[in-house]
N, C-alpha and C positions, 0 to 999 in steps of 0.2 A: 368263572367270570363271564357276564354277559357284555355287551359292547353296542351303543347305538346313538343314540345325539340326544340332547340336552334339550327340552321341549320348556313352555309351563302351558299349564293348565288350568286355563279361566274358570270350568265347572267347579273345583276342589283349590283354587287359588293356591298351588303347589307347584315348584318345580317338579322336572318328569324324567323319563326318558323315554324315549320312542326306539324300540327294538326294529332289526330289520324283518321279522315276524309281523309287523304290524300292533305286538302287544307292545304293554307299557311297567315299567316297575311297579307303578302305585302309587306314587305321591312322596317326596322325599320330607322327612321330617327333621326337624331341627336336633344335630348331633350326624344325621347320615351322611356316613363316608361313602367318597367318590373319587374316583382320577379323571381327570382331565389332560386329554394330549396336548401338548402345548411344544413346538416346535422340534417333533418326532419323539419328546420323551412323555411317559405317564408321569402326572404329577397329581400328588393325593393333597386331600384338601376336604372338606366337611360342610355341609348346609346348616347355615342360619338365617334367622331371621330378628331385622331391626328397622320397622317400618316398612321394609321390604326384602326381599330372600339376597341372601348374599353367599358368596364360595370364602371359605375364609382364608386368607392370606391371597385370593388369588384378583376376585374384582368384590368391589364395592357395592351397597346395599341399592339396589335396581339397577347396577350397571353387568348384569350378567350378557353376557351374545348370545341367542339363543343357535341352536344349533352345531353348540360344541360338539366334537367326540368324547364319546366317554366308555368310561368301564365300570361296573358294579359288582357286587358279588350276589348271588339270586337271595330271593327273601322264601323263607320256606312257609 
């Protein structure tokens, strides 16, 4: 698992994540699982998109806060 904050990305209109490396996952696409810490516990949850990117079950389509914590698993 890699670990860094919830970005998006105006270039490739994609949510992100921004590593403490300074790199980035890639661009998450629709079906990509993710956890978000949310009041000291990981909670999983998946990217889509519906006029706008949304976490599912957790916020609504352009109401993400940018700068969550988060965790991924590396893409090879």
């Amino acid at each position: 698992m890699e670990y860094g904050k919830l970005i998006y990305d105006n270039e490739c209109n994609r949510l992100d994540v921004l590593f403490d490396n300074g790199g980035t996952f890639g661009g998450f696409h629709c079906g990509d699982r993710l956890d978000i810490l949310q009041d000291n516990e990981w909670v999983p949850t998946r990217v889509e998109y519906d006029e706008d990117w949304y976490l599912f079950g957790l916020y609504q389509s352009g109401k993400i806060p940018v700068g969550l914590d988060v965790r991924v698993c590396c893409r090879l």
